[in-house]
C-alpha positions as CSV (number, residue, x, y, z in Angstrom):
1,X,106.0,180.3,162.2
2,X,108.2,178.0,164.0
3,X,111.7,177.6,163.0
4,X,110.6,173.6,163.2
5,X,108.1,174.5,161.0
6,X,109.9,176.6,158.4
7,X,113.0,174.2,157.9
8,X,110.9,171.2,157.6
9,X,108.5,173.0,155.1
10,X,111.3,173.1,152.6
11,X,112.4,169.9,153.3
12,X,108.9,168.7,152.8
13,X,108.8,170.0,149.8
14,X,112.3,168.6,148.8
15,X,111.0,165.2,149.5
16,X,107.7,165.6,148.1
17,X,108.7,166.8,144.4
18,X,111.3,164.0,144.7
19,X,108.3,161.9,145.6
20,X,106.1,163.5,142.5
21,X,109.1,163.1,140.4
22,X,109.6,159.4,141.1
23,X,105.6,159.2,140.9
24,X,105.8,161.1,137.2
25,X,108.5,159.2,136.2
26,X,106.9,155.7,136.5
27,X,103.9,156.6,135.5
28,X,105.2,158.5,132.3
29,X,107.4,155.1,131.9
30,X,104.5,153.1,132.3
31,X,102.7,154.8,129.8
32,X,105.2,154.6,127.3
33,X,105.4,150.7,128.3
34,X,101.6,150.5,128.0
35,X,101.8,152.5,124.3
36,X,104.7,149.6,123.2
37,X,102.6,147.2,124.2
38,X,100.2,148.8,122.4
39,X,102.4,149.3,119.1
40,X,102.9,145.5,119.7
41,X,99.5,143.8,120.0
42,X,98.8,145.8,117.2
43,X,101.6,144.2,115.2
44,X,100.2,141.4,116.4
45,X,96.6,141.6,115.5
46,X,97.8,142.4,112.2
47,X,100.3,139.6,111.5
48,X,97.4,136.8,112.6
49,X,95.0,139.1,110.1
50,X,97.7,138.1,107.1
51,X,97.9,134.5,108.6
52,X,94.4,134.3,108.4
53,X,94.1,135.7,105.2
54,X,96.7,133.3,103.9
55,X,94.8,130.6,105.6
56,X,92.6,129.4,103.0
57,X,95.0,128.9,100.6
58,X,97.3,127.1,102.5
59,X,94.4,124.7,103.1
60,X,93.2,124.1,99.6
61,X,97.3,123.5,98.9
62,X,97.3,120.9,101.8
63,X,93.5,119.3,100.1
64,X,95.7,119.3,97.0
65,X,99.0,117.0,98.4
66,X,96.3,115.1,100.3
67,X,94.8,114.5,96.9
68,X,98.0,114.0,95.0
69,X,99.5,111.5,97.6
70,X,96.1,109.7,97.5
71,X,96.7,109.0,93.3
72,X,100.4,108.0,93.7
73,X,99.4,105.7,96.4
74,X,96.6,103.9,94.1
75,X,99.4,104.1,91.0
76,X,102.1,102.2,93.4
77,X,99.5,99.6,94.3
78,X,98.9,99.1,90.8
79,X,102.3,99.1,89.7
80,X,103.2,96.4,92.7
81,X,100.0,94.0,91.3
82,X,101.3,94.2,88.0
83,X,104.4,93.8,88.8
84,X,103.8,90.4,91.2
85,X,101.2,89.0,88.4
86,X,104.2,89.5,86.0
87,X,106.8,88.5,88.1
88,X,104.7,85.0,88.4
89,X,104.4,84.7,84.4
90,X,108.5,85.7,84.0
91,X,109.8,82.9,86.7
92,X,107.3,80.5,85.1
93,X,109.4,81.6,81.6
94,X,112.1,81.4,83.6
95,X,111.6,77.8,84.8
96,X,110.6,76.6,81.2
97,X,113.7,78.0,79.1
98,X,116.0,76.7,81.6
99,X,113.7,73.4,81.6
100,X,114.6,73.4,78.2
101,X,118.1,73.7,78.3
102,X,118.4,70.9,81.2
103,X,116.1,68.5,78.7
104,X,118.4,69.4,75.8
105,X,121.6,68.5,77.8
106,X,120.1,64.9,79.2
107,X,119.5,64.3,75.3
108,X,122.8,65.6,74.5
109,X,124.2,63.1,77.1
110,X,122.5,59.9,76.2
111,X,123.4,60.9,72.5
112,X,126.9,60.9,73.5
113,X,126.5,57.5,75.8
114,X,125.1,55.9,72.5
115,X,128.1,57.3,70.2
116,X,130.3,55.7,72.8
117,X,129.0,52.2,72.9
118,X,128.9,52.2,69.0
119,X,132.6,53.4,69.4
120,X,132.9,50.5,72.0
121,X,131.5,47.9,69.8
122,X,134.3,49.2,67.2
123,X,137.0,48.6,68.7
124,X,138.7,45.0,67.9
125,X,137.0,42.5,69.2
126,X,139.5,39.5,70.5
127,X,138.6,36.5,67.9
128,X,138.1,32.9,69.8
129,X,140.4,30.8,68.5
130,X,138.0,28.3,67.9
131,X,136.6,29.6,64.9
132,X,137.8,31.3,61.7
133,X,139.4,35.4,61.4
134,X,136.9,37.7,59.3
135,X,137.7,38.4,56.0
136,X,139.1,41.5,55.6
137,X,136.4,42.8,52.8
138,X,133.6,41.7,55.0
139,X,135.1,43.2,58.2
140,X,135.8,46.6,56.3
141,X,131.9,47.0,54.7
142,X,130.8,46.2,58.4
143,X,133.1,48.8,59.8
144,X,132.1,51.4,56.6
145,X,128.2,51.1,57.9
146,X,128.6,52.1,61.0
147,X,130.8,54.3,60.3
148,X,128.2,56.0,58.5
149,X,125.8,55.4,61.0
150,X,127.9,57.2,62.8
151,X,128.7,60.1,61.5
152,X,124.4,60.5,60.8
153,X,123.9,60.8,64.0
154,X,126.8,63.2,64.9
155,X,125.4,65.3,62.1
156,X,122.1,64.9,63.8
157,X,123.3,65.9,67.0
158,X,125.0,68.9,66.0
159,X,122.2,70.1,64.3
160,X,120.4,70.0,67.8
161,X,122.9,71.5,69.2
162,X,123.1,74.6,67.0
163,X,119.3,74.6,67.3
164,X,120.0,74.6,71.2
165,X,122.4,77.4,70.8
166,X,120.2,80.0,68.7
């Protein structure tokens, strides 16, 4: 053999268990790649089993809320009808007790505008000096009546106004 020969046999040999080495090396690496890929579509395949197990349940809950939104959504209608048909029949209320009190004030009022012309018509009246003063026993029994007239009708109105108050 060639000395050419012999010294690149070696080195042939060098380079190709260096080359078998790198070749070994990824393929041993890619097998171990490959066998955790492995490990995780396995993991995988058993994670979507327990989903899908889990799968019906979670639809039957979902049915359920779908359901129980369905009822609380018929109750609030009915809650907000009742509540607008009441609300009409309380501001009618409303309207009337305050109508009430407004009514009871205006009769209040012209109550008090009567007692104040009486009280007008009570003070002294200027006599014409044409004719003759008033006795003083017929003045005083004229003054007595409506004096009682009087205080009738302040009776009456407080009555109505106690009335007004319960």
């Amino acid at each position: 053999m060639s000395k050419a020969v012999w010294f690149g046999l070696p080195n042939m040999r060098r380079i190709s268990a260096g080359f078998l080495l790198i070749v070994y090396f990824f393929l041993f690496s890619g097998c171990s790649s490959i066998e955790r890929m492995q490990c995780a579509m396995e993991r995988m395949a058993d994670n979507t089993s327990v989903i899908a197990s889990v799968m019906p349940t979670m639809g039957w809950g979902t049915a359920r809320m779908a359901y129980n939104s369905d009822v609380m959504i018929q109750k609030i209608d009915r809650m907000i009808a009742d509540l607008e048909r009441k609300g009409k029949t309380v501001e009618r209320s409303v309207e009337n007790y305050a109508q009430t009190f407004v009514d009871s004030d205006r009769a209040v009022i012209s109550n008090l505008k009567g007692i104040r012309e009486e009280l007008k018509q009570l003070r002294p009246i200027p006599v014409p000096p044409s004719g003759p003063p008033p006795t003083k026993p017929e003045a005083d029994a004229a003054l007595q009546a409506r004096f009682r007239d009087l205080e009738a009708r302040l009776n009456a109105l407080a009555r109505k106004i106690e009335e007004v108050g319960k």
